[in-house]
Backbone as ProteinMPNN parsed JSONL, in Angstrom:
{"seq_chain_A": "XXXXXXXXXXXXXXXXXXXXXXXXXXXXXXXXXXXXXXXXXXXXXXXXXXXXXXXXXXXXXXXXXXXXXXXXXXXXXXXXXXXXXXXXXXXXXXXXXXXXXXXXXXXXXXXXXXXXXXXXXXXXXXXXXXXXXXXXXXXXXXXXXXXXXXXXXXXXXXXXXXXXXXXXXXXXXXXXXXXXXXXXXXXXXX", "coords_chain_A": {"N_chain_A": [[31.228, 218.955, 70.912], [32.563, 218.204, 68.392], [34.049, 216.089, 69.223], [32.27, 213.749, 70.262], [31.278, 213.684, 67.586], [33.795, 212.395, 66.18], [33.99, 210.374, 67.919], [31.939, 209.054, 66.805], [31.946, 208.809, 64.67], [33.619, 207.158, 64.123], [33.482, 204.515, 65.852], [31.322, 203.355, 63.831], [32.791, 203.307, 61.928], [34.693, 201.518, 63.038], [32.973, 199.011, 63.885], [32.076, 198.47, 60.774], [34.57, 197.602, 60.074], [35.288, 195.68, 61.255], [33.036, 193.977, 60.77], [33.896, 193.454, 58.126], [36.224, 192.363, 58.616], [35.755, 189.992, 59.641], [34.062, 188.814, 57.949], [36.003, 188.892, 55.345], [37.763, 187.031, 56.461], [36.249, 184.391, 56.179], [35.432, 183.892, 53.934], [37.636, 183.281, 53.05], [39.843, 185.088, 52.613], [41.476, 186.08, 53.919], [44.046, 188.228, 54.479], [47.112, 187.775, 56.46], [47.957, 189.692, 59.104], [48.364, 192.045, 57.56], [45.961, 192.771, 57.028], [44.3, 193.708, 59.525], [46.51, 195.586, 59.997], [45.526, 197.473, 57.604], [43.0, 197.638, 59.247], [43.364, 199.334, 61.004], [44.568, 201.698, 60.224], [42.43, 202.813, 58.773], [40.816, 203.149, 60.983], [41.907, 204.786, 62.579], [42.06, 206.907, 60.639], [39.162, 207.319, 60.469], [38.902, 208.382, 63.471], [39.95, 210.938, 63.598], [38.804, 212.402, 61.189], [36.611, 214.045, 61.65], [37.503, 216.13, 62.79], [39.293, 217.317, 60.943], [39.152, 220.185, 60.073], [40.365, 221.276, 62.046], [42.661, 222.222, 64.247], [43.4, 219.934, 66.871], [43.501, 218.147, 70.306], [45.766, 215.799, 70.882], [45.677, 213.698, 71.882], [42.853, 212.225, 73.375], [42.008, 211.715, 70.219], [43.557, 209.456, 70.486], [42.372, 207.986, 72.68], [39.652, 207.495, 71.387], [40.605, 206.553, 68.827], [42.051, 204.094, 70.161], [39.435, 202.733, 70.814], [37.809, 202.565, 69.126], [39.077, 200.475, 68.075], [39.069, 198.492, 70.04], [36.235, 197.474, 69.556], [35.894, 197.177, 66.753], [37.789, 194.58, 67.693], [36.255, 193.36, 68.753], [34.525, 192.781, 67.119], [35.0, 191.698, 65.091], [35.734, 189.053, 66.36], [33.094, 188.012, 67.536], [31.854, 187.656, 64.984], [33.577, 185.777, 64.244], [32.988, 183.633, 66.498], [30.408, 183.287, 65.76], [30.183, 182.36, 62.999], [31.728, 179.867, 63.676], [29.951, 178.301, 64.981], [27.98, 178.253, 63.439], [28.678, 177.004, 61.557], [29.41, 173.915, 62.859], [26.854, 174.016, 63.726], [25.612, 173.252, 61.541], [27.111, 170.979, 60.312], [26.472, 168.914, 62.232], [23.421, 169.573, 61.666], [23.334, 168.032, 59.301], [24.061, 165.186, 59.94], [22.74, 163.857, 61.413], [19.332, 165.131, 60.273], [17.155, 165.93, 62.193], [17.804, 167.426, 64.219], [17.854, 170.517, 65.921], [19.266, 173.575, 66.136], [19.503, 174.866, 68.782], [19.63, 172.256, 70.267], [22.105, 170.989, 68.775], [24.087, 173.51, 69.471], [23.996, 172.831, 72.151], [25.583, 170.263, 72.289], [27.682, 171.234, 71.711], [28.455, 172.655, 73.19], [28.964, 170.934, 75.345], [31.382, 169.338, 74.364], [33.128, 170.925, 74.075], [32.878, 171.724, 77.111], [33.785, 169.217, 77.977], [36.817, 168.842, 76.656], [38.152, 171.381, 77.145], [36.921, 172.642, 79.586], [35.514, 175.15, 79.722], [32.754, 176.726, 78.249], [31.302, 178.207, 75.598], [32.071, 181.211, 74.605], [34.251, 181.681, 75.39], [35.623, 178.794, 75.135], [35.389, 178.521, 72.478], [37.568, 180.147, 71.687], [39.506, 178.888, 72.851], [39.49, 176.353, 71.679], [40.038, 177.244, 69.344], [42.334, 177.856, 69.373], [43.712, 175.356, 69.716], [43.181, 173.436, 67.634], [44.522, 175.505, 65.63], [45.736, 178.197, 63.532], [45.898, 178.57, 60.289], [48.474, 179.515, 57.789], [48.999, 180.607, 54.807], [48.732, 180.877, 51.18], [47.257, 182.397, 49.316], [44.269, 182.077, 48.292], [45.387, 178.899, 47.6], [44.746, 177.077, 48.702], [46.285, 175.88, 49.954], [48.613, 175.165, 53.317], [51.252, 177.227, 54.169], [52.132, 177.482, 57.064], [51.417, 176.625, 60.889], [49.941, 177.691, 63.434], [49.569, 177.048, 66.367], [48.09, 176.362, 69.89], [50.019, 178.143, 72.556], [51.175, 180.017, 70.729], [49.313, 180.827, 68.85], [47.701, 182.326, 70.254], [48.969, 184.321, 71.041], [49.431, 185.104, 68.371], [47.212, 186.14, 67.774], [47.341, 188.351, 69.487], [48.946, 189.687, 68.416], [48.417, 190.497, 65.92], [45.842, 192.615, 67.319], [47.443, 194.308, 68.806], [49.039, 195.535, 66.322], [46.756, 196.688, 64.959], [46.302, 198.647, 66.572], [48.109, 200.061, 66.919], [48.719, 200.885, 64.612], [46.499, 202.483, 64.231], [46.952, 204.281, 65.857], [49.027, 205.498, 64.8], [48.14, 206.539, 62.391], [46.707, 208.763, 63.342], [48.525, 210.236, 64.772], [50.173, 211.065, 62.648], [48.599, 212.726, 61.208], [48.559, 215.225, 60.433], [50.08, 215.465, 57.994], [48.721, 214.471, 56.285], [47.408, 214.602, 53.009], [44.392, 215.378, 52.654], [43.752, 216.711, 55.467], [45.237, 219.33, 55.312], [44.673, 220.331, 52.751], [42.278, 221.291, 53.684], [42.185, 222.787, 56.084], [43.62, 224.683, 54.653], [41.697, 226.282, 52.73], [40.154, 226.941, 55.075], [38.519, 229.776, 56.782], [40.942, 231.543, 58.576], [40.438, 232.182, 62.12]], "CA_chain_A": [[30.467, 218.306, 69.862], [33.657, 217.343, 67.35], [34.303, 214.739, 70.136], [31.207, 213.127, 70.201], [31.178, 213.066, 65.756], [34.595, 211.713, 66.165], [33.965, 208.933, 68.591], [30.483, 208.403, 66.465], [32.238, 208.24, 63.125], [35.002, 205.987, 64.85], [32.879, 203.422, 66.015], [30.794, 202.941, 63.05], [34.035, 202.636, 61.257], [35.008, 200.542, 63.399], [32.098, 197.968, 63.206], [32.553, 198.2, 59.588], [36.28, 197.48, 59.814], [35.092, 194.105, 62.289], [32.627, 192.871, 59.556], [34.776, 193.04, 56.685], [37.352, 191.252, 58.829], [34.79, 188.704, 60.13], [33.352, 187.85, 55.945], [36.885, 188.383, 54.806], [38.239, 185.444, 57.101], [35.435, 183.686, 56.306], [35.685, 183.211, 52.4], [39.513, 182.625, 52.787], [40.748, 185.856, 51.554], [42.385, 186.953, 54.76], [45.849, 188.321, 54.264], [47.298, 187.979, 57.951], [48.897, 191.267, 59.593], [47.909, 192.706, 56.788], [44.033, 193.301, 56.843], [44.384, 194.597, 60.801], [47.47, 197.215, 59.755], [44.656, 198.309, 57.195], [41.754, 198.218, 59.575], [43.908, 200.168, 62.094], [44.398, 202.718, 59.805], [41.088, 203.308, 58.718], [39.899, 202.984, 62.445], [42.931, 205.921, 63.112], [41.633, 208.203, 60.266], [37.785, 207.507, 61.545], [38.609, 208.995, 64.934], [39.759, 212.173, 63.698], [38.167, 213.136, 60.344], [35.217, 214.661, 61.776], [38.447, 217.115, 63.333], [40.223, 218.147, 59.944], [39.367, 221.562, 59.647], [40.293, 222.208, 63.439], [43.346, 221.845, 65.306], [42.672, 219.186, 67.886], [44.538, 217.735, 71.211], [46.006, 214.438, 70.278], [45.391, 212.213, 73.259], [41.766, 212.341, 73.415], [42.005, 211.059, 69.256], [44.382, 208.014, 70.612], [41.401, 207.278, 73.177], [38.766, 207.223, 70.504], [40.897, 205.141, 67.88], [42.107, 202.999, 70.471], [37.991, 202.072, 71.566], [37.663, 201.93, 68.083], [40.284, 199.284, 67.687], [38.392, 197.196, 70.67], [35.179, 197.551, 68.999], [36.607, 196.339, 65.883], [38.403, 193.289, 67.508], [35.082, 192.623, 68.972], [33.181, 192.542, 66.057], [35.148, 190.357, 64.507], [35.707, 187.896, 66.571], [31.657, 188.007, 67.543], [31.732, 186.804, 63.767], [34.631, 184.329, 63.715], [32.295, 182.468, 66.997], [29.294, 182.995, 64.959], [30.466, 180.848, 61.985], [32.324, 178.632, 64.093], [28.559, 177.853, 65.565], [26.823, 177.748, 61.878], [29.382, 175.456, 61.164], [29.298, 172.912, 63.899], [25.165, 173.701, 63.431], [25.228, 172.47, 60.032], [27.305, 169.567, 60.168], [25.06, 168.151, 63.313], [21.849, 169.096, 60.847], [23.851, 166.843, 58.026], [24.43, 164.082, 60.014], [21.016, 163.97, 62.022], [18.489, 166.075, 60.192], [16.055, 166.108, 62.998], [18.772, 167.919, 65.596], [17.437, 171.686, 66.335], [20.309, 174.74, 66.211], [19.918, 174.713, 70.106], [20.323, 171.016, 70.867], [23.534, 171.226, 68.188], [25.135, 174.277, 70.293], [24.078, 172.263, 73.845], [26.531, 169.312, 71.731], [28.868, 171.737, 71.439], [29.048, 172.907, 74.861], [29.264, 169.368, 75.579], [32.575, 169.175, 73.826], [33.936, 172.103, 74.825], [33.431, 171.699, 78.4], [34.773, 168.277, 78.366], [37.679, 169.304, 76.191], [38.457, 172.406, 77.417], [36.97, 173.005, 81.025], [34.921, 176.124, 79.093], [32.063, 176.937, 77.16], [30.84, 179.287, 75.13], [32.986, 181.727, 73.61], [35.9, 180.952, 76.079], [35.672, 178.024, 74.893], [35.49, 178.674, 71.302], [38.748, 180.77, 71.566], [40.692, 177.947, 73.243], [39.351, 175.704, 70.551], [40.276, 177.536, 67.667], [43.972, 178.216, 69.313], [44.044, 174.165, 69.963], [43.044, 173.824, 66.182], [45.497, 176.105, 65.083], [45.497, 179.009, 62.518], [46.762, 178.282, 58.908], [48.553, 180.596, 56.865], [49.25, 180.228, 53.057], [49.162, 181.546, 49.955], [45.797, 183.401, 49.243], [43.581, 181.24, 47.321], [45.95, 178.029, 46.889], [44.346, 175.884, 49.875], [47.255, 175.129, 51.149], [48.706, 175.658, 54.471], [52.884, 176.947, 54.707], [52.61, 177.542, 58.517], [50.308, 176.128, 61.105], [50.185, 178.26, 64.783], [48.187, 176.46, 67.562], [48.46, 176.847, 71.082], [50.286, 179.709, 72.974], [52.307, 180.66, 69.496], [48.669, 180.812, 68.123], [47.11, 183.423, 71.248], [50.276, 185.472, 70.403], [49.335, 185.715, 66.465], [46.04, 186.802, 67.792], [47.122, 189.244, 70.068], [49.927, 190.494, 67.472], [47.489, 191.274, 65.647], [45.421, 193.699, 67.486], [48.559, 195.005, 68.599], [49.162, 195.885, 65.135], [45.52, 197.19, 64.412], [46.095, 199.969, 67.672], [49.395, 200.668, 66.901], [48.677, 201.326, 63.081], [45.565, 203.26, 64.693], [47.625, 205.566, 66.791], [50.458, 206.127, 63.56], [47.326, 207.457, 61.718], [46.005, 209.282, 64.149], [49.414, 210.988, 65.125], [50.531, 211.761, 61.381], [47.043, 213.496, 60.713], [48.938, 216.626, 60.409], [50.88, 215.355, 57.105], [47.407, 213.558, 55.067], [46.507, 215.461, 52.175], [42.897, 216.194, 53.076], [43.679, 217.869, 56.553], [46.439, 220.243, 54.73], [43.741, 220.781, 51.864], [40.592, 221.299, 54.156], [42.764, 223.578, 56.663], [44.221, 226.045, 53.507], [40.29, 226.629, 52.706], [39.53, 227.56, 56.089], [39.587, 230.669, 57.059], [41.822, 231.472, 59.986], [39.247, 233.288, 62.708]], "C_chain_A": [[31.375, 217.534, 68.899], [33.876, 216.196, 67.933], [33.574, 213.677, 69.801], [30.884, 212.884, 68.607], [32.262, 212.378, 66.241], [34.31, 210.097, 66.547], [32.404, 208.267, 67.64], [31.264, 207.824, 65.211], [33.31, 206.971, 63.381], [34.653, 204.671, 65.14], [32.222, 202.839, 65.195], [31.726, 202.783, 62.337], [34.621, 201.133, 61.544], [33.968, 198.878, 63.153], [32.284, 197.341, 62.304], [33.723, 197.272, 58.772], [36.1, 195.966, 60.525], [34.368, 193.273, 61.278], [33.644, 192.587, 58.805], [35.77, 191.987, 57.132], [37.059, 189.46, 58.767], [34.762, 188.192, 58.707], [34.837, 187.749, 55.564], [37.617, 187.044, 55.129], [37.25, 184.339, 56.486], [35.332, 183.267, 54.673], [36.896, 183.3, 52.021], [40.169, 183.599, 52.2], [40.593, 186.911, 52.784], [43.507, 187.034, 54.315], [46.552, 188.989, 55.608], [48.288, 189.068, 58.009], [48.645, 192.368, 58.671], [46.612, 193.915, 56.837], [43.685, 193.778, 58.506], [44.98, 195.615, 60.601], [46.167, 197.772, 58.867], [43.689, 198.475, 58.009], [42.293, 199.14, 60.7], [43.668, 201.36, 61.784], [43.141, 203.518, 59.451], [40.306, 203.312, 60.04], [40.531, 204.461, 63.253], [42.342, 207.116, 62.032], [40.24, 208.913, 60.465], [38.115, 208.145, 62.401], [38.985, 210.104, 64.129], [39.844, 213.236, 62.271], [37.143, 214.172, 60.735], [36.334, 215.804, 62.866], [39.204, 217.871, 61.916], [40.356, 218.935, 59.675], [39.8, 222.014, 60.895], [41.597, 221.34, 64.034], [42.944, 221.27, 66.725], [43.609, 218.743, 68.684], [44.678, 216.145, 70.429], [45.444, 213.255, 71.367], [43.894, 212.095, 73.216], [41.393, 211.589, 71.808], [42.538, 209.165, 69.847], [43.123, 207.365, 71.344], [40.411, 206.368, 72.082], [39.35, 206.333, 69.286], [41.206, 204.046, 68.792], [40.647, 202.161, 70.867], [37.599, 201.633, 70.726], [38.069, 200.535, 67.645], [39.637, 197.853, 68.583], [37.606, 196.963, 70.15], [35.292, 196.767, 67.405], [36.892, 194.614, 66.197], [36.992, 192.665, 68.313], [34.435, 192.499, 68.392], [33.564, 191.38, 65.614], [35.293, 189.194, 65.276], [34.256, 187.162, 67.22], [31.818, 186.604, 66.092], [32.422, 185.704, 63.519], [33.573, 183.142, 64.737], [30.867, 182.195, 66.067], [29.274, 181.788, 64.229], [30.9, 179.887, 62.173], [30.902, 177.975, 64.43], [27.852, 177.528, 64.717], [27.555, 176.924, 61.673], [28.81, 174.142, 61.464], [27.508, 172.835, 63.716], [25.103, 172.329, 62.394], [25.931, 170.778, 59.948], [26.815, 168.312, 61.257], [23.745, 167.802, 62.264], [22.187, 168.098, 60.074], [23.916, 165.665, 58.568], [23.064, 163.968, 60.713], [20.208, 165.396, 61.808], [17.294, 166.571, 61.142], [16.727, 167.298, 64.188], [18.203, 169.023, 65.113], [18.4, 172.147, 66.665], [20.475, 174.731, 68.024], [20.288, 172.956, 70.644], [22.24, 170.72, 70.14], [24.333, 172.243, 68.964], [25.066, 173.59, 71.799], [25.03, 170.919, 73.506], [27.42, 169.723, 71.627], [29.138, 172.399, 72.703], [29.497, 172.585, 75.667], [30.912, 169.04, 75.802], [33.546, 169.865, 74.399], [34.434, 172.44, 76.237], [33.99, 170.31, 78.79], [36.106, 168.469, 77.908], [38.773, 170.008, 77.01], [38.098, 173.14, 78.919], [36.14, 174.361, 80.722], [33.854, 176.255, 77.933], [32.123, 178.181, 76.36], [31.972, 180.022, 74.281], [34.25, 181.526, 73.975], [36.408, 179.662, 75.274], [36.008, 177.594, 73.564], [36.723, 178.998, 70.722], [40.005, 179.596, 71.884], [40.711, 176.663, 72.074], [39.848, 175.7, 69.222], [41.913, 177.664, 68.429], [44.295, 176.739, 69.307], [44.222, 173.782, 68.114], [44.238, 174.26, 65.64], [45.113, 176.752, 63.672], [46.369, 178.775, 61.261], [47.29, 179.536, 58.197], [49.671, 179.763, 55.724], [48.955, 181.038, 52.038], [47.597, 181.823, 49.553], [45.333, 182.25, 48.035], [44.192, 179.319, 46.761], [45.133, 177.21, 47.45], [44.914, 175.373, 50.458], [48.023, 175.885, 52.096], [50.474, 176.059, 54.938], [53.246, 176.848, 55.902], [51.448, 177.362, 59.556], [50.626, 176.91, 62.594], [48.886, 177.56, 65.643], [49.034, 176.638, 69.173], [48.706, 178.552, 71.61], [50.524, 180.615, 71.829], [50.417, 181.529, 68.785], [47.85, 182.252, 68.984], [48.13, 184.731, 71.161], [50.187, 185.921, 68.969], [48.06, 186.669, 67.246], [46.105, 188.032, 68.85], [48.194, 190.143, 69.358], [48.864, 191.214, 66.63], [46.607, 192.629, 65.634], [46.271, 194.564, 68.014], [48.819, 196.162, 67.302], [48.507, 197.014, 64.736], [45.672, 198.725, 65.652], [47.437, 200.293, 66.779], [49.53, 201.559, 65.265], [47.534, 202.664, 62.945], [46.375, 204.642, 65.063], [49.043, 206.069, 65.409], [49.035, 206.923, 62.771], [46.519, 208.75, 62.282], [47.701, 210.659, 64.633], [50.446, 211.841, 63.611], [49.202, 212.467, 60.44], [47.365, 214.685, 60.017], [49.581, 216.726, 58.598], [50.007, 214.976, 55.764], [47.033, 215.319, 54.16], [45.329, 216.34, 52.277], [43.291, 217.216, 53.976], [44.032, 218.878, 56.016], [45.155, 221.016, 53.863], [42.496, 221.409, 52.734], [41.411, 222.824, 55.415], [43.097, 224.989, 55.791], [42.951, 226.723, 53.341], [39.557, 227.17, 53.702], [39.692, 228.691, 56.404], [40.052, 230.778, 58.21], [40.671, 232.658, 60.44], [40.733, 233.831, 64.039]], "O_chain_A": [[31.085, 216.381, 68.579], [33.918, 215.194, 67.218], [34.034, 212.74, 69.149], [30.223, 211.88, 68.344], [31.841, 211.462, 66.948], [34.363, 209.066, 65.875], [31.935, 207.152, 67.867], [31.222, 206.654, 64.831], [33.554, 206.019, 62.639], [35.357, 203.729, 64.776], [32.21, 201.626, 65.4], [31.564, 201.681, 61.811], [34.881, 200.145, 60.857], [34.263, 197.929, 62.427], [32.569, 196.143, 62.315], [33.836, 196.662, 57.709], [36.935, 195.118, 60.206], [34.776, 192.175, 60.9], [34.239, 191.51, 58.845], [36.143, 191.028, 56.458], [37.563, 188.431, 58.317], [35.416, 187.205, 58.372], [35.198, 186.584, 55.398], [37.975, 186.193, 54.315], [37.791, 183.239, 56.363], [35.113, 182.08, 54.428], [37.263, 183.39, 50.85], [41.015, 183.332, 51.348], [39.999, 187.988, 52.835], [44.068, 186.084, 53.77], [46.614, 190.19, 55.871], [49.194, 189.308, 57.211], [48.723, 193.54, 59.039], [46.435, 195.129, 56.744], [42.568, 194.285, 58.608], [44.422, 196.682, 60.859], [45.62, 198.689, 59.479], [43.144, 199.557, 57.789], [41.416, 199.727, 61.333], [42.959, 202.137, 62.423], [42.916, 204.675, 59.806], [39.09, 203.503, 60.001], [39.972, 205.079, 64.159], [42.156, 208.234, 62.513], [39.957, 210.105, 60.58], [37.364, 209.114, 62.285], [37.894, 210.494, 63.713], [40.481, 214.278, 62.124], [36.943, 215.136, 59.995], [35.715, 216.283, 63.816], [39.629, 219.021, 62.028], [41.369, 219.19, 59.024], [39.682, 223.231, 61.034], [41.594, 220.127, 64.241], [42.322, 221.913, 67.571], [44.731, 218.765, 68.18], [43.9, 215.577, 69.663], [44.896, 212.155, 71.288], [43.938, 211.172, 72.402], [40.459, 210.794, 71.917], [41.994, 208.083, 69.623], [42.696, 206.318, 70.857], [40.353, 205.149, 71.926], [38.634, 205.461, 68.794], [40.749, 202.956, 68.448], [40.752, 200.983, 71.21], [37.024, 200.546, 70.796], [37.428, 199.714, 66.989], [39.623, 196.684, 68.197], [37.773, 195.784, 69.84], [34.633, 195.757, 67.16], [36.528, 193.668, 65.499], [36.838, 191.446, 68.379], [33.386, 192.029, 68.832], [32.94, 190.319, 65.618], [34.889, 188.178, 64.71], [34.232, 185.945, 67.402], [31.867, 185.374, 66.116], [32.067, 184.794, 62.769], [33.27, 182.053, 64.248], [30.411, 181.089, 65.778], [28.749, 180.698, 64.458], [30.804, 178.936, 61.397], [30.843, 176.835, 63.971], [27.041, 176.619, 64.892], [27.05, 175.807, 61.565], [28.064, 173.44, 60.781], [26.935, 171.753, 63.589], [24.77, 171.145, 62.427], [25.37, 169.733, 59.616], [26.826, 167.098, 61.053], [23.2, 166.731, 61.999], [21.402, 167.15, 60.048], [23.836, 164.778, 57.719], [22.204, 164.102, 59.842], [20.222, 166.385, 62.54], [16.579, 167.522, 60.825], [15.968, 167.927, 64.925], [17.891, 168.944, 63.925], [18.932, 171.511, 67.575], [21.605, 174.585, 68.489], [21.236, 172.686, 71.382], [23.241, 170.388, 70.775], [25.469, 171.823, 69.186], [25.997, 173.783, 72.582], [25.336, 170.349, 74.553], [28.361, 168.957, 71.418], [30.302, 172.584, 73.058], [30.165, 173.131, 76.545], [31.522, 168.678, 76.808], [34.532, 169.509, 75.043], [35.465, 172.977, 76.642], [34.622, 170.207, 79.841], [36.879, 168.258, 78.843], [39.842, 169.562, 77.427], [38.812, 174.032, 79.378], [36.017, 174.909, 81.817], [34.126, 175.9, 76.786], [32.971, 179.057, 76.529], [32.647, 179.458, 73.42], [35.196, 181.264, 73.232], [37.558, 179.605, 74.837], [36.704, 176.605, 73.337], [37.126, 178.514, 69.664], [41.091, 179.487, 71.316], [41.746, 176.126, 71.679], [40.037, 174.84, 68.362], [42.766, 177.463, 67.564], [45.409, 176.617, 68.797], [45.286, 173.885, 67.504], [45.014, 173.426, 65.172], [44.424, 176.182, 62.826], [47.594, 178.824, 61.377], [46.557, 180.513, 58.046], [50.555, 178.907, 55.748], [49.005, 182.225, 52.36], [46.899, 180.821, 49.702], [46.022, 181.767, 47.136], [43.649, 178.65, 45.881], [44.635, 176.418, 46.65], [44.618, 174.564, 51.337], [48.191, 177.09, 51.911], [51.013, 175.413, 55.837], [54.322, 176.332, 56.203], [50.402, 177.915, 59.215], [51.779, 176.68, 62.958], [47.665, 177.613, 65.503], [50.199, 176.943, 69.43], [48.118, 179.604, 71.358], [50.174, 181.795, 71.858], [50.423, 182.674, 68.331], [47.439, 183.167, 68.269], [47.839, 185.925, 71.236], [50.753, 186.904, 68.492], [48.121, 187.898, 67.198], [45.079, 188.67, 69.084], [48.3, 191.312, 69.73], [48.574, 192.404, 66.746], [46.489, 193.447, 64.722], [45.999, 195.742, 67.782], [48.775, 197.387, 67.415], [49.035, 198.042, 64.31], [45.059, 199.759, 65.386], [47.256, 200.996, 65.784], [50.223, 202.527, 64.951], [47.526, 203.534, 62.074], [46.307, 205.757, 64.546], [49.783, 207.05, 65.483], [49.173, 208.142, 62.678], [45.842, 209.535, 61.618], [47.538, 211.877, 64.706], [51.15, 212.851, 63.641], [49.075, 212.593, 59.222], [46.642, 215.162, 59.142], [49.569, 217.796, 57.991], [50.367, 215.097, 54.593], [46.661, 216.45, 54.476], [45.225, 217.552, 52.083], [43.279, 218.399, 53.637], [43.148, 219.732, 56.087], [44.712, 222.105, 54.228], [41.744, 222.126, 52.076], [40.843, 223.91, 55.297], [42.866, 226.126, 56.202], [42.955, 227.865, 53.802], [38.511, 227.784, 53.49], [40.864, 229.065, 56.443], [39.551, 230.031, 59.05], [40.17, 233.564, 59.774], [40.522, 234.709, 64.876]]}, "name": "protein", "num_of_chains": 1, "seq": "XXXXXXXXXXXXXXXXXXXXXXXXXXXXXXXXXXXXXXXXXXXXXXXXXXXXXXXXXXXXXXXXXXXXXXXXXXXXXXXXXXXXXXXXXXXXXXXXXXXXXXXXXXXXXXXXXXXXXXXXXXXXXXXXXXXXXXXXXXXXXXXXXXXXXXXXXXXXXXXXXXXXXXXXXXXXXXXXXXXXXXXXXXXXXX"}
């Protein structure tokens, strides 16, 4: 049963941990490598809170944060194609108000597969690495370093790199967190 809370509380963490990433990107107040090492962690103490009063095997935690950690990088990037799609919607409706949300994404499929040889979200991904990801100074608007291409599929897989690896450090120093220590002393030993 602890399993099954774990992996429940883990995944809804996780989710959680995919929106926030998704809206935070999205009103410009990402802080890159950053805001993955935190959702790692919170995706690593999700898997095995719903364990703190009970000595637990470790490997079986690493599963459940690492599924977490996919679940996560699939939320968000769900949300990064989303808005890439309201985008591209909206500035179709702006320029011809008569265009309909599906004829604007069949314009963008358009693009994409002439472009790119791919639609859809494939397509979206190769788009945004062609593009290239900006990073700068939180709120200035401006851009100190610009990654596109391969350099740019390598930020994005550093990344979730990051987000497991920061997963599995929380998940393997469980033993040292305040709470467990506190919630363990209170128990009694059977």
């Amino acid at each position: 049963m602890r399993w099954i809370a774990a992996f429940i509380v883990c995944i809804i963490v996780s989710v959680l941990v995919g929106i926030g990433l998704a809206l935070l990107d999205r009103v410009g107040f990402y802080l890159v490598l950053l805001m993955p090492l935190i959702g790692g962690m919170l995706i690593g103490f999700a898997a095995y809170f719903p364990t703190i009063r009970q000595k637990v095997a470790t490997a079986p935690l690493l599963l459940i944060a690492l599924i977490g950690c996919l679940v996560a990088q699939a939320v968000y990037w769900g949300g990064q194609y989303i808005s890439y799609q309201d985008s591209l919607v909206s500035f179709v409706q702006e320029e011809d108000p008569s265009a309909t949300r599906e004829e604007a994404l069949e314009l963008l499929d358009l693009f994409l597969q002439e472009e790119y040889g791919a639609t859809g979200f494939m397509g979206f991904v190769q788009d945004y690495a062609a593009t290239g990801v900006q990073i700068g100074d939180v709120g200035s608007g401006e851009s100190d370093m610009e990654l596109k291409g391969n350099i740019a599929y390598g930020f994005f897989g550093l990344e979730a790199l990051l987000m497991i690896i920061f997963a599995f450090i929380s998940v393997f120093r469980r033993e040292s967190n305040a709470l467990v220590k506190r919630n363990r002393e209170q128990t009694p030993a059977t």
